[in-house]
C-alpha positions, 0 to 999 in steps of 0.5 A, a space after each residue: 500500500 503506497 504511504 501518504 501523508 496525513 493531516 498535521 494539528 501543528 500546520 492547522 494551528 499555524 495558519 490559524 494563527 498567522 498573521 502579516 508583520 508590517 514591513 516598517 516593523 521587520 530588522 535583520 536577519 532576513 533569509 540567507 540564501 538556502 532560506 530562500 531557495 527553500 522558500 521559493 520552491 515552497 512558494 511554486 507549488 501552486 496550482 497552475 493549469 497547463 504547467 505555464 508557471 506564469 509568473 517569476 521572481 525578482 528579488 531586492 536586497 536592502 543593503 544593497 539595491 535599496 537606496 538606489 530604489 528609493 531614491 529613484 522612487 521619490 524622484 519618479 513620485 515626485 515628478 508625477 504628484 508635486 513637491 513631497 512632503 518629508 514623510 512622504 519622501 521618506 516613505 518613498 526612500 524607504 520602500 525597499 530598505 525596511 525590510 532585509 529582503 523583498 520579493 517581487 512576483 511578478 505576473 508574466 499571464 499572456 493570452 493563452 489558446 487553452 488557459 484564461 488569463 484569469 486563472 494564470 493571474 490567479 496562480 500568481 496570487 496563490 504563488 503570493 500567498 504561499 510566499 508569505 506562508 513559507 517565509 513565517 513557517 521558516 520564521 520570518 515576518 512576511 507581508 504582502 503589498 502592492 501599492 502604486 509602484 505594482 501599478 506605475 507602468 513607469 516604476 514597474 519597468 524600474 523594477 524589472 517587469 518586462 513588456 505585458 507583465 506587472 506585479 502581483 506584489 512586493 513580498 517583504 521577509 525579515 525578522 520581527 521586532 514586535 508580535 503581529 496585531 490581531 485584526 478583526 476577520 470576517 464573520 464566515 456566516 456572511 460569506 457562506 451559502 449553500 447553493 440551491 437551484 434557481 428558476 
């Protein structure tokens, strides 16, 4: 008889538990690079219909591409919206220092004669999710966010998305330096139905 494996009580308690750190609250140490190769190929493993894999990493490092992200960041801010102030100048400097590691997933879903664009966008989510996951079971904090440089076509290209892709989310791993805030979740009676059949 072949062995499969079986359900854990110690995953269920975690993902009922975990919760995302703000990137503001995150220090060093961050993943080294097994952490992260590990991490990665925990992150893959979504569903993907047609075994497009449409999707990819970019990773940024803190200490070393970060100021000049920033920088160019503000720069970019700047010309679009007006003078910034000097917490919004700083928010722009620090986007990609305040943790130790960020990872880009970047959507590559293109037309497809078989596969939805939907659901090639939608394995890009899950790659997001399982990132976040696999980052906190290996003992970071995680957190996913999107903000407008997921959005500026401009800033996209600055940060590697190539012609027809753009980013599902920045993925900022590091180490906590504060225990994550509960925050209300939803009353699952108001987001379940029992299908029945409708003239």
């Amino acid at each position: 008889m072949p062995s499969f494996e079986t359900g854990s009580p110690e995953t269920l308690a975690f993902l009922r538990k975990r919760r995302s750190h703000p990137s503001v609250t995150m220090t060093d140490p961050g993943p080294d690079d097994t952490q992260l190769q590990d991490i990665l190929t925990i992150a893959a493993r979504v569903p993907d219909h047609g075994k497009l894999a449409p999707w990819r990493f970019i990773l940024f490092r803190a200490d070393k591409e970060g100021k000049r992200i920033g920088e160019w960041l503000a720069a970019h801010y700047e010309r679009k919206t007006g003078p910034l102030d000097a917490d919004q100048r700083d928010k722009e400097l620090t986007r990609f220092t305040r943790a130790p590691v960020v990872i880009g997933v970047v959507s590559t879903a293109a037309d497809h004669p078989k596969i939805p664009l939907w659901e090639q966008q939608l394995s890009a989510g899950a790659v997001c999710m399982n990132l976040v996951t696999a980052a906190a079971a290996s003992g970071f904090a995680s957190q996913w966010l999107t903000e407008w440089v997921s959005f500026d076509m401009e800033a996209a290209r600055f940060l590697g998305a190539r012609d027809g892709e753009r980013f599902a989310g920045f993925v900022h791993i590091g180490t906590p330096t504060q225990p994550p805030f509960e925050r209300p979740r939803p009353n699952l009676s108001d987001l379940i139905t029992n299908w029945t059949e409708t003239d």
